[in-house]
VEXDREN-2710 file (C-alpha; in Angstrom, 1 decimal):
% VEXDREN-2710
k/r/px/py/pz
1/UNK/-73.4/-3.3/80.6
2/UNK/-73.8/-0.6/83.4
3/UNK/-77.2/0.8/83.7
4/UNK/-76.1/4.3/84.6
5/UNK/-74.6/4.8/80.8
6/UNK/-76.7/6.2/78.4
7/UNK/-76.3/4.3/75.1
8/UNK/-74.1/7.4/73.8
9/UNK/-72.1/7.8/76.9
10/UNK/-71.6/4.3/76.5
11/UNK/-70.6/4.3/72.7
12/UNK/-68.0/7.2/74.0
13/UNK/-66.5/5.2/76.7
14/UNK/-66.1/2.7/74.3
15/UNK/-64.1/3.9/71.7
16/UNK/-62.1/5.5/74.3
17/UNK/-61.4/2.1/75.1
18/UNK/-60.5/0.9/71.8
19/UNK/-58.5/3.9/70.6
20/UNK/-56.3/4.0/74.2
21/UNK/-55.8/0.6/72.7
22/UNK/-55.0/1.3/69.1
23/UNK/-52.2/4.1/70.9
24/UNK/-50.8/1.5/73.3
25/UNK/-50.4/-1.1/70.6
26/UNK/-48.9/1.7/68.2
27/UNK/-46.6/2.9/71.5
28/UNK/-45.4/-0.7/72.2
29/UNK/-43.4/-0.8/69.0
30/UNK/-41.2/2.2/70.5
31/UNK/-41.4/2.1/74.3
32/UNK/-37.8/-0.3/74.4
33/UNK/-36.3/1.9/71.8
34/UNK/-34.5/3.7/74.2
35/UNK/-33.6/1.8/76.6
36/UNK/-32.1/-0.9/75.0
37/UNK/-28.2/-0.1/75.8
38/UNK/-29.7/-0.9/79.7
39/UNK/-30.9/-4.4/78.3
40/UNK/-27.5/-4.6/76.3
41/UNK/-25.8/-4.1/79.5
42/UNK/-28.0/-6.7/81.9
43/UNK/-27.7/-9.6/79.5
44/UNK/-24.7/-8.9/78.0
45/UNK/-26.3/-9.4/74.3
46/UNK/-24.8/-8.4/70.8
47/UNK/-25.7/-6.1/68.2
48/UNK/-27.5/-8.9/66.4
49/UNK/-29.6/-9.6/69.2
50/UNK/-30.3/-6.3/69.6
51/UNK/-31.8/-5.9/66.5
52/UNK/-34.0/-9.0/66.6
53/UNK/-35.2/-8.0/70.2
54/UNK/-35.9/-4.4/68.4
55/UNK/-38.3/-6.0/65.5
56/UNK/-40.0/-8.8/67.0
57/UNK/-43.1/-7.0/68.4
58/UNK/-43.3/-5.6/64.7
59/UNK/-42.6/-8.4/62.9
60/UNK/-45.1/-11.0/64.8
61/UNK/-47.7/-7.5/64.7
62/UNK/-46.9/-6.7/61.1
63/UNK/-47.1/-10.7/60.2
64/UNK/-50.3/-11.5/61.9
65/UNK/-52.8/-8.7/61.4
66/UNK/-54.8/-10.3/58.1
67/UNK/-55.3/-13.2/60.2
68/UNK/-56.1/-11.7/63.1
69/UNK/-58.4/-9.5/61.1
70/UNK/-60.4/-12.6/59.8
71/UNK/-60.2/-14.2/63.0
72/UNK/-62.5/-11.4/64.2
73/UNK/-64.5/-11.9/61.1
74/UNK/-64.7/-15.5/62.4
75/UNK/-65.0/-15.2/65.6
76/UNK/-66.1/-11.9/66.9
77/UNK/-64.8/-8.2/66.7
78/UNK/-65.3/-7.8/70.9
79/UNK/-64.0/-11.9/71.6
80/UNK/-60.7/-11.4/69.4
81/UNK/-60.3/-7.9/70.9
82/UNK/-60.6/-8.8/74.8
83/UNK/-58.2/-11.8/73.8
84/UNK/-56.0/-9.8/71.8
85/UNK/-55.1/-7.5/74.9
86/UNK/-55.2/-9.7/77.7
87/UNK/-52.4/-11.8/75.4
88/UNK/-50.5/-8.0/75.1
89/UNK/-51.0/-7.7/78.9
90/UNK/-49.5/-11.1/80.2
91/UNK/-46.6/-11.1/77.8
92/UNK/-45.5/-7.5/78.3
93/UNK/-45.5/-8.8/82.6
94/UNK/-43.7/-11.3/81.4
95/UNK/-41.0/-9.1/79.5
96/UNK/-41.3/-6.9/82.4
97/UNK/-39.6/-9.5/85.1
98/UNK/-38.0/-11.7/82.7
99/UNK/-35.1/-13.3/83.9
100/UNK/-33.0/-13.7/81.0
101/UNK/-32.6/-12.4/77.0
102/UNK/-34.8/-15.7/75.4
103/UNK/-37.7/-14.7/78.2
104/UNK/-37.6/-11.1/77.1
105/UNK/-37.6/-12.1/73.2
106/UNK/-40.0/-14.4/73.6
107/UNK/-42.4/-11.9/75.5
108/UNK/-41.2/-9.6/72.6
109/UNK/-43.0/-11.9/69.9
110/UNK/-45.8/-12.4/71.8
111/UNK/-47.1/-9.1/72.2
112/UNK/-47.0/-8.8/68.5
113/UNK/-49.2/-11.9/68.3
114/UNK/-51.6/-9.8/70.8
115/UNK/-51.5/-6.7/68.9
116/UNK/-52.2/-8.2/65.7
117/UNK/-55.6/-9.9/67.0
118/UNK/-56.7/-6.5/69.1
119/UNK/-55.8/-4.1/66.4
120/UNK/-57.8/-5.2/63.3
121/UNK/-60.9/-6.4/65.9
122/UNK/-60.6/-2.7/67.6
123/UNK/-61.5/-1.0/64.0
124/UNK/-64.2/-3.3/63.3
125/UNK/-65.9/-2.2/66.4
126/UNK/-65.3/1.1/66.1
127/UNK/-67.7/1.1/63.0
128/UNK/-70.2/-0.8/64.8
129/UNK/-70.0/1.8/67.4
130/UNK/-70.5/4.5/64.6
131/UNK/-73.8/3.2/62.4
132/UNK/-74.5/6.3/61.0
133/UNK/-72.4/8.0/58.2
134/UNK/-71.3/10.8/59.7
135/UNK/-70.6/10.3/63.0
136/UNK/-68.4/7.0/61.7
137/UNK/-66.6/9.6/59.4
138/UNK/-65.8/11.5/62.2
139/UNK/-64.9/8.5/64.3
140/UNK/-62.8/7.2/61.7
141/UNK/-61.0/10.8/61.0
142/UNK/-59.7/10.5/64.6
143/UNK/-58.7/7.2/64.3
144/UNK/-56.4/7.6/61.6
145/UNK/-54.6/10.1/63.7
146/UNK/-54.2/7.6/67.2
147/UNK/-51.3/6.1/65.4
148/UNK/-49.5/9.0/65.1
149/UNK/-49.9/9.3/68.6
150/UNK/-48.9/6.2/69.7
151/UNK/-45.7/6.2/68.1
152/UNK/-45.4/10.0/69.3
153/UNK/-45.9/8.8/72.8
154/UNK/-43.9/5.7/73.0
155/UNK/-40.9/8.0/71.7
156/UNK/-41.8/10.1/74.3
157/UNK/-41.8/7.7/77.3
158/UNK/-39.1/5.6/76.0
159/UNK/-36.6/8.8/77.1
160/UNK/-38.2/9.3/80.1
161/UNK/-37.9/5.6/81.0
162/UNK/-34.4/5.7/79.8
163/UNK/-33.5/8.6/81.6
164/UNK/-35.2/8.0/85.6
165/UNK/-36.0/4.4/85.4
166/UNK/-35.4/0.7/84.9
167/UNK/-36.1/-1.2/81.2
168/UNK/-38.4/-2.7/82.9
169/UNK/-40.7/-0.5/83.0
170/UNK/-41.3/0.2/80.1
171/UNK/-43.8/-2.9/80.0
172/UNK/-45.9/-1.3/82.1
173/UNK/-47.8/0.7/80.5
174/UNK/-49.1/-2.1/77.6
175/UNK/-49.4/-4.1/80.8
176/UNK/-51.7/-1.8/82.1
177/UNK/-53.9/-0.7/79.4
178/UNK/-54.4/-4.1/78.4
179/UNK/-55.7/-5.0/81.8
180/UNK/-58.2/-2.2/81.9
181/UNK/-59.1/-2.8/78.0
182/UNK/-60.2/-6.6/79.1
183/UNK/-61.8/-5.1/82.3
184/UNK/-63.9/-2.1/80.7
185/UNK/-64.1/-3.8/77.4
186/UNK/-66.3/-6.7/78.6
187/UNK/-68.6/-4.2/79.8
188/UNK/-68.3/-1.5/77.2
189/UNK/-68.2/-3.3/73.6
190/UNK/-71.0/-4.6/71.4
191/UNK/-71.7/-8.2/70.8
192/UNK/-69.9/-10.2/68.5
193/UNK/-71.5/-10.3/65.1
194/UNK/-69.8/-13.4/63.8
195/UNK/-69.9/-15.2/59.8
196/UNK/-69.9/-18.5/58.9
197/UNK/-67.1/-18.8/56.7
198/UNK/-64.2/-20.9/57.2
199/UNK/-60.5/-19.6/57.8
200/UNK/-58.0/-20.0/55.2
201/UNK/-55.2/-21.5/57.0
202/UNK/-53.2/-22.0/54.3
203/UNK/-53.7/-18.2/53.5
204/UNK/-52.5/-17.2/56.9
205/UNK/-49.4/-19.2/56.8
206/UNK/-48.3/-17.9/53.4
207/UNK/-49.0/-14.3/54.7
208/UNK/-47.3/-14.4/58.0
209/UNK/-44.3/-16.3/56.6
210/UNK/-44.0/-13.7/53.3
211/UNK/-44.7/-10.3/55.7
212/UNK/-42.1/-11.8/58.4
213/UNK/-39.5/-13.0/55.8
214/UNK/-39.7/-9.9/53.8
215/UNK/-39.5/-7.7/56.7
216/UNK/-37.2/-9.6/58.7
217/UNK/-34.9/-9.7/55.1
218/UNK/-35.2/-5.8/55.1
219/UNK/-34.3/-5.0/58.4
220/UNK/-31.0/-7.6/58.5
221/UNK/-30.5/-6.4/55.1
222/UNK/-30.6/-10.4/54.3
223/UNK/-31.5/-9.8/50.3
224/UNK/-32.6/-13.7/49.8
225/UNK/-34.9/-14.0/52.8
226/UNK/-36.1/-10.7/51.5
227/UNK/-36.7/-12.5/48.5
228/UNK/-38.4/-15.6/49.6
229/UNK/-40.5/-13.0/51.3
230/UNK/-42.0/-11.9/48.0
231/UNK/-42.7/-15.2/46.9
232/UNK/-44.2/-16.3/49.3
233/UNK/-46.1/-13.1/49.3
234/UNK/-46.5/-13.9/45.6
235/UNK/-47.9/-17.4/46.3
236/UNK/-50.3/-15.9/48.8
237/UNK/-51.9/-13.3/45.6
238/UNK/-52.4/-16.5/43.5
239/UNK/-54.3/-18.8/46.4
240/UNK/-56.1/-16.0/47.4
241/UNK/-57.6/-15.4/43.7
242/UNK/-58.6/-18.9/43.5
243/UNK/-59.6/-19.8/47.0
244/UNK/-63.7/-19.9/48.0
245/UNK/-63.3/-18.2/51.4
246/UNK/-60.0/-16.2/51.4
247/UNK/-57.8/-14.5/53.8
248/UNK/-58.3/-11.6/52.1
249/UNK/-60.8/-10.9/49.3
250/UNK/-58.5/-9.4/46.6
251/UNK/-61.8/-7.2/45.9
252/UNK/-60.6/-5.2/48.7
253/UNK/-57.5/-3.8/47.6
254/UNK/-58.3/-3.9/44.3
255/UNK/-60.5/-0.9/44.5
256/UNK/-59.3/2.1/43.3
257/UNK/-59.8/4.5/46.1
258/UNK/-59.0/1.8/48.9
259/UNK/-55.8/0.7/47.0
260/UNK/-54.7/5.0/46.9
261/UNK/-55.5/5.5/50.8
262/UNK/-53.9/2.6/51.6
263/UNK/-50.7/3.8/49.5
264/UNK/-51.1/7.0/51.5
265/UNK/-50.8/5.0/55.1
266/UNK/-47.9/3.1/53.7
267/UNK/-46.0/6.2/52.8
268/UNK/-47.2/8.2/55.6
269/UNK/-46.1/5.6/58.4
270/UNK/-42.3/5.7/56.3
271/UNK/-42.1/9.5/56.6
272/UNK/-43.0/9.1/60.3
273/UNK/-41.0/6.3/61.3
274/UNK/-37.7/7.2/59.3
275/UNK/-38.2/10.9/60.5
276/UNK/-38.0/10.0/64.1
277/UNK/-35.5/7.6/63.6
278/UNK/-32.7/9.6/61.7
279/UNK/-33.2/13.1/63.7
280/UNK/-33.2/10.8/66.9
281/UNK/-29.9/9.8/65.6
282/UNK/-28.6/13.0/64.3
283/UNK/-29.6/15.1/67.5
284/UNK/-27.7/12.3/69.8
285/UNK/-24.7/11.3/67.2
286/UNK/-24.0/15.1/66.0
287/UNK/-25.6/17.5/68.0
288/UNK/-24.9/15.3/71.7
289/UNK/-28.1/15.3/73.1
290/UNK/-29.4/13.2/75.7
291/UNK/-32.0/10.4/75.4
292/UNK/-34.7/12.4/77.2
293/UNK/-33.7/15.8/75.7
294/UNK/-33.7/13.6/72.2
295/UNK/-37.3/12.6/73.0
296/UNK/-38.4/15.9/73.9
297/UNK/-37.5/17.4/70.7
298/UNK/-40.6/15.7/69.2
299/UNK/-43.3/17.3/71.3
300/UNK/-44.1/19.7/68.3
301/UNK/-45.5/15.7/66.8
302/UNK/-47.9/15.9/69.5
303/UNK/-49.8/18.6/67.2
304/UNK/-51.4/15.4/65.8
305/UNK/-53.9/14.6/68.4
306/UNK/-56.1/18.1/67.8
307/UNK/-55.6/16.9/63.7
308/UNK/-58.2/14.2/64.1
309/UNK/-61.2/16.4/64.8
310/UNK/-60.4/18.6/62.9
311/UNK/-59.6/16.6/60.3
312/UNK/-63.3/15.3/60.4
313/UNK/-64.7/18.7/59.9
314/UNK/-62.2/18.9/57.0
315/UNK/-63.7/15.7/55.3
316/UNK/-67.7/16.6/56.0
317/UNK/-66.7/20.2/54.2
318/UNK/-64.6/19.5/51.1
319/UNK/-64.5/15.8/51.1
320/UNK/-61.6/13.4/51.0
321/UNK/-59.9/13.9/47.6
322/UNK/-58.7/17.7/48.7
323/UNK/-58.1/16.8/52.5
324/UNK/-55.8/13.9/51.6
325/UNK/-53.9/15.9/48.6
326/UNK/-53.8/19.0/51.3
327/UNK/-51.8/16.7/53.6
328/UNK/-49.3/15.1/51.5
329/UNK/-48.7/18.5/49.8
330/UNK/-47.6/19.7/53.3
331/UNK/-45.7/16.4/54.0
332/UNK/-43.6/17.2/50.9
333/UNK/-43.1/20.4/52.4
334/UNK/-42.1/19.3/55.8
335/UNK/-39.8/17.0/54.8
336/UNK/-38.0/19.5/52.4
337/UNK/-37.5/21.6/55.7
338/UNK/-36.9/18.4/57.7
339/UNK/-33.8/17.7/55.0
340/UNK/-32.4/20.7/55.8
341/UNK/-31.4/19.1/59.2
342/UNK/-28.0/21.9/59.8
343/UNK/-30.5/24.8/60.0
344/UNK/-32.3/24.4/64.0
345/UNK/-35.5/26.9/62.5
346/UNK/-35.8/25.0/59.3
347/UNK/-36.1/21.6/61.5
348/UNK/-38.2/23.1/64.1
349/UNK/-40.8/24.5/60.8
350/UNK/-40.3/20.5/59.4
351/UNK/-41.8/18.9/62.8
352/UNK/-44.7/21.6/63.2
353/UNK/-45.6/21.0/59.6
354/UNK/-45.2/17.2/59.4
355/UNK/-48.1/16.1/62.6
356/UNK/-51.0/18.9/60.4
357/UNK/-49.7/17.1/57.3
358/UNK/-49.8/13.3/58.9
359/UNK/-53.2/13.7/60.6
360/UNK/-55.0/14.9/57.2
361/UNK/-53.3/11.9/55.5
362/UNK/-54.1/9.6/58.1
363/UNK/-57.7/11.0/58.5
364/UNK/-58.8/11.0/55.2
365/UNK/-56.6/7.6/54.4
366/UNK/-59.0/5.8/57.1
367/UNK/-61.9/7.1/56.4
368/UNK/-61.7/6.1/52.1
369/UNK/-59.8/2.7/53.3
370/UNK/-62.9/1.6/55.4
371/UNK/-65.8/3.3/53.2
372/UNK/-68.3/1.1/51.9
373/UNK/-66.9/-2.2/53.6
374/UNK/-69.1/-5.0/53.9
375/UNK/-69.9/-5.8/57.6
376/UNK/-68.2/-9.4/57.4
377/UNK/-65.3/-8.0/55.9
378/UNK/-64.4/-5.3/58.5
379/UNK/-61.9/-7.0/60.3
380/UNK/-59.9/-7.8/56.9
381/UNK/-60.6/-4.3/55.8
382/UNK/-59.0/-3.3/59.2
383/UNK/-56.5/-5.5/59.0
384/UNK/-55.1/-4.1/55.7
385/UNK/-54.7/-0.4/57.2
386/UNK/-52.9/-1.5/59.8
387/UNK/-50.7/-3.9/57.5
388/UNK/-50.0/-0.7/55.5
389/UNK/-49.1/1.2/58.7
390/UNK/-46.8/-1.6/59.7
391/UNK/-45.1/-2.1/56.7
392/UNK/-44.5/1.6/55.7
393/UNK/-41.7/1.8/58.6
394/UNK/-40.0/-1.1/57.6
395/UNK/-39.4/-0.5/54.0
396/UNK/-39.1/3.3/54.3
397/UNK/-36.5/2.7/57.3
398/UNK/-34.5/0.1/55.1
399/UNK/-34.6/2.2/52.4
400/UNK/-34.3/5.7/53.2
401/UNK/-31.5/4.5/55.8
402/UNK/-29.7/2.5/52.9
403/UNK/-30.2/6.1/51.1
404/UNK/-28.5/8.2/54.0
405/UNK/-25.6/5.4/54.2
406/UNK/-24.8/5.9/50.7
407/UNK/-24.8/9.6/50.6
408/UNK/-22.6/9.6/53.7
409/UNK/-20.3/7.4/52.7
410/UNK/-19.8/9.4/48.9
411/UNK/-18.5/12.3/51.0
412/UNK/-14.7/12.3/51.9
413/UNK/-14.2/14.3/54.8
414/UNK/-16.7/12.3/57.0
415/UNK/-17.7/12.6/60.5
416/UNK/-20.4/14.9/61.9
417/UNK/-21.0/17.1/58.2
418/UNK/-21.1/13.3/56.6
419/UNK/-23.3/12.6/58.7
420/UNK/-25.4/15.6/58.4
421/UNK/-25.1/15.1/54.8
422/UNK/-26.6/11.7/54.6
423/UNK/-29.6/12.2/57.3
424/UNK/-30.8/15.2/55.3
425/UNK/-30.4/13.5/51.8
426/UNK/-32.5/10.5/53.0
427/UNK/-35.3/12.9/54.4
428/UNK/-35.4/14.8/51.6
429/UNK/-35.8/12.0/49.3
430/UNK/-39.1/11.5/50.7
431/UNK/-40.6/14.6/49.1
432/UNK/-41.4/13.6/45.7
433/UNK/-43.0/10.2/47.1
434/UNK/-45.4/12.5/48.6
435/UNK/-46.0/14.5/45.3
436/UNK/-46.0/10.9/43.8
437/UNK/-48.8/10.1/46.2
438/UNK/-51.0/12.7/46.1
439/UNK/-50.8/12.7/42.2
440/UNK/-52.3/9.3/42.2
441/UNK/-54.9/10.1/44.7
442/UNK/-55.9/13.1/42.5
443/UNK/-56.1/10.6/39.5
444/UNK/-58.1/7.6/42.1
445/UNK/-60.7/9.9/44.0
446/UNK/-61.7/12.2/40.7
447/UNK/-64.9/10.9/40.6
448/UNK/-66.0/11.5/44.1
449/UNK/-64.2/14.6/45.0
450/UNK/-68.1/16.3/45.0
451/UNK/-69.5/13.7/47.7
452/UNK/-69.2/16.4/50.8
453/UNK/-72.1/17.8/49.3
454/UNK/-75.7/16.4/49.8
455/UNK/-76.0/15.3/46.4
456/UNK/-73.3/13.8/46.1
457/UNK/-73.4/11.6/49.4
458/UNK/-76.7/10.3/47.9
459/UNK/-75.2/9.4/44.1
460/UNK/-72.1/8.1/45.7
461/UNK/-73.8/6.0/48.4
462/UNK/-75.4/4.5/45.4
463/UNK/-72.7/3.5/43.6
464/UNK/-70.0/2.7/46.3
465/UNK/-68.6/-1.0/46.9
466/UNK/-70.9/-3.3/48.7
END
C-alpha cells in the first residue's frame, strides 16, 4: 500500500473505491436502456431479442450474487472483488466492439457474472473498512443510498449516450471503473480474511437456476418457467436447512429485523425501478419527449446522494425503527403524487419526495440487514441485500406493469388518457405496500427502537445475533 496514506486516508480512498463500484454495477443495469432502438437498428434484431439483451446483465447479476457472496466468504472479500471487476471490465470492452448480436449478449451475461462476485465482496469490505460501530453505521447509511444512484445515473447517461453518441459507448464507463477498481483496489483494500468451509455447489446451482428461471418467467411473462423457478427456489429452502455448510445459513433471513429490512430493499428497488420505467414511458409515449429530455426529468432523483449522510445522522439520533418507517411513510406519499401523473406539479412534488423517502429506506434497510453479522458470513449477508435489490425491479416491474396494462385496457376510449390512466393506477398501487411495509417494520424493530441511546447500544449489543 502507498506510504504517503495515512491509515484513514487510506480507509477513505477505499470505500471510494468500492462504492464507485457498487454505482457502476447498479448503473450497468440501465446504461443500454436507451439506446437499444440504435442496437435494434445495427443488427437488425426482434423484439424478443431485445428483451433478452435488456435482462441478461440482471438476470446472470440477480442469479449469481449468493454464490458470489460465499465465494468471497471462501475465498477472500478483496480476491473476489478485484476478479469480480476486471471480469465487468473485459466483457463490457467486449460488448463495446462487438461485432455481432450473440457477441454483445454474451458480453451482456457476463458482466452480470462480474457484478455478482464484486458486489457482495464490495460490502464485506466495506465493514472491514469500518470496525468500529459507528463509523460502520455511518458507512453503511451511505451505502444503502449508492444504489439509488447508480440507477439514477445510468438513466441519466443512457439519454445522453442516446442522444450525441454511439451504443457503444455506453460500455465505457463499467469498462473504465472496473479498470481503475482492479488498479487502486490492489493497493487500497484489506487482506483477505478467508474460512474454511466448503462451497455448496449444489446450493448454488439450485439458486441461480430458481432466481434466473423465476425472473426470466416474469419478465417474458412465461407462467411455467416462472413456476419451475419457485421450485427450484423451493428445493434450494429444503437443502439449505439440511445441508452442513450452506449457501446461505437460513439463520440469516430468518431473523426478524433482517428479514423486515430486507422486505424494505425489495419494495424499495420496485418503487424505484417501475417509477422510472412507466414515467420514462409516459413522458416519451404521451407527453413526446425526447430520450435526453426524458432522462433529464429525473435529476430531482439525484436528491439521493446528500440522503446517505444524512441519513446516518438520522440513525445515530432516533435509531432505525423511526428512520425506516419515516421513509416509507414518505414513499407512500410520493407515489400517491407520482399516480397523479396528468398534473406536471403533482409529478414534479412525487420525484422530490421519493429520492428523501428512498435514501432513509435504503439507509436504515442496510444498516439493520448487516447488524450483528458474523465476520464469515458477510459476504452471504451481502449477498442477500443485493439479491433483494435485484429482485424488487423484476417482480415490481412485472407486476405493477401487468397492473397498468389491465387498467388501460378496462378504459374504452384508449390512446393517450388510457394510457395515462393505467401508468398512474400502477404507481399508485404501490402506496399501501409501503404502509404494508412500514407496519411490519414497526411490529419487527419494537424491541430495539431505544438503541440510539447509550443504554440501549450497550443492552442491544448484548443481545444481538452472533
Amino acid at each position: 500500500m502507498p506510504s504517503f496514506l495515512t491509515d484513514r486516508s487510506r480507509n477513505v480512498a477505499a470505500f471510494a473505491v468500492l462504492g464507485g463500484a457498487q454505482v457502476t454495477l447498479v448503473a450497468a443495469i440501465t446504461l443500454l436502456t436507451v439506446p437499444l432502438p440504435a442496437v435494434q437498428r445495427e443488427f437488425g434484431l426482434g423484439q424478443g431479442d431485445l428483451a433478452l439483451l435488456t435482462s441478461a446483465y440482471g438476470l446472470t447479476f440477480g442469479g449469481l450474487l449468493l454464490l458470489g457472496g460465499r465465494l468471497a466468504d471462501r475465498w477472500g472479500a478483496r480476491e473476489v472483488f478485484l476478479a469480480g471487476m476486471a471480469l465487468l471490465a473485459l466483457a463490457s470492452a467486449a460488448g463495446g466492439l462487438a461485432p455481432d448480436h450473440v457477441v454483445l449478449l454474451a458480453a451482456r451475461f457476463v458482466q452480470g457474472v462480474g457484478a455478482a462476485m464484486a458486489a457482495p465482496a464490495a460490502v464485506s469490505l466495506v465493514t472491514r473498512l469500518r470496525p468500529d460501530a459507528r463509523e460502520r453505521e455511518r458507512a453503511l447509511a451511505v451505502w444503502g443510498t449508492l444504489s439509488v444512484t447508480g440507477a439514477v445515473a445510468g438513466s441519466l447517461l443512457s439519454g445522453l449516450v442516446a442522444a450525441v453518441t454511439s451504443w457503444r459507448w455506453s460500455f465505457l464507463l463499467p469498462a473504465a471503473v472496473g479498470v481503475a477498481a482492479v488498479a487502486a483496489g490492489a493497493f487500497l483494500l484489506p487482506p483477505a480474511t478467508r474460512t474454511a468451509a466448503r462451497l455448496d455447489v449444489p446450493g448454488a446451482l439450485l439458486a441461480t437456476a430458481g432466481l434466473v428461471a423465476f425472473a426470466y418467467g416474469l419478465l417474458e411473462g412465461a407462467t411455467a418457467v416462472t413456476a419451475t423457478g419457485v421450485l427450484l427456489a423451493a428445493g434450494f429452502v429444503v437443502l439449505q436447512a439440511r445441508t452442513p455448510h450452506p449457501l446461505l445459513p437460513l439463520r440469516l433471513v430468518a431473523h426478524r429485523r433482517r428479514g423486515a429490512a430486507l422486505l424494505v430493499v425489495f419494495v424499495t428497488a420496485a418503487a424505484s425501478a417501475t417509477t422510472t420505467f412507466l414515467l420514462s414511458l409516459y413522458m416519451q409515449q404521451v407527453r413526446g419527449l425526447s430520450p435526453i429530455s426524458t432522462s433529464l426529468a429525473f435529476l430531482p432523483f439525484l436528491l439521493v446522494v446528500v440522503m446517505g449522510p444524512l441519513s446516518g445522522r438520522l440513525l445515530r439520533r432516533f435509531g432505525v425503527r423511526p428512520v425506516l418507517v419515516a421513509g416509507l411513510l414518505l414513499a407512500a406519499v410520493s407515489m400517491l403524487l407520482l399516480g397523479r401523473v396528468a398534473s406536471e406539479g403533482s409529478v414534479l412534488a412525487g420525484l422530490l419526495v421519493f429520492p428523501v423517502a428512498s435514501g432513509l429506506a435504503f439507509s436504515g434497510a442496510t444498516v439493520a440487514a448487516l447488524d450483528g453479522v458474523r465476520a464469515e458470513d458477510a459476504g452471504a449477508a451481502g449477498a442477500l441485500v443485493n439479491t433483494a435489490m435485484e429482485a424488487g425491479p423484476t417482480v415490481g416491474l412485472a407486476v405493477l406493469v401487468a397492473l397498468a396494462a389491465a387498467r388501460t385496457g378496462g378504459i374504452p376510449a384508449g390512446g393517450a388518457r388510457a394510457m395515462t390512466e393505467g401508468y398512474g393506477f400502477a404507481l399508485t398501487a404501490m402506496a399501501p405496500v409501503f404502509l404494508l411495509a412500514a407496519a411490519t417494520v414497526a411490529v419487527a424493530f419494537t424491541h430495539t427502537a431505544f438503541t440510539h441511546t447509550a443504554a440501549g447500544r450497550t443492552a442491544f449489543a448484548q443481545t444481538r445475533e452472533r
